[in-house]
N, C-alpha and C positions, 0 to 999 in steps of 0.2 A: 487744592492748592499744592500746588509741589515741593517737595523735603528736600532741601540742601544740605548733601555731606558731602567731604572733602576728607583728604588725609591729615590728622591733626589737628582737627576743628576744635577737639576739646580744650587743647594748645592754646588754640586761636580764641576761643571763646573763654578762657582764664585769661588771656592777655589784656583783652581787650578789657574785661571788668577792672582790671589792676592799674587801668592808661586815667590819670587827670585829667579832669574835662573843668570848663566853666562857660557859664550863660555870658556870651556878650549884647549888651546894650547897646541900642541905635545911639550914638552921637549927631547930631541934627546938624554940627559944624563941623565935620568929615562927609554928610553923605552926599550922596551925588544923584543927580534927575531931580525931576518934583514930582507935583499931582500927574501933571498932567504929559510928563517925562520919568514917568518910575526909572530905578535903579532895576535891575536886573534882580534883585534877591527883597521881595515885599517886607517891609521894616517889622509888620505883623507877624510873620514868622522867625522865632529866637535861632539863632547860628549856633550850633554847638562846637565850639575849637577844642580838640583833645589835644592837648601839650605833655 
């Protein structure tokens, strides 16, 4: 498997631990498609938003 370094990753990798995140929930009266017309992004896997 290949190592990914960059200049400042350490940087990057404290930033990124220090950024608010929270799990969103499927709303079933926002989503869009159905069974047999998915949404693009499967309800079974949680969206993680970092704000």
């Amino acid at each position: 498997m290949p190592i990914l370094n960059w200049s400042n990753k350490e940087q990057a990798v404290r930033a990124a631990r220090k950024s608010a995140y929270r799990l969103l929930v499927e709303n079933k009266e926002y989503s869009y498609g159905s069974a047999s017309q998915p949404a693009s992004q499967p309800a079974s896997q949680p969206i993680i938003l970092k704000i």
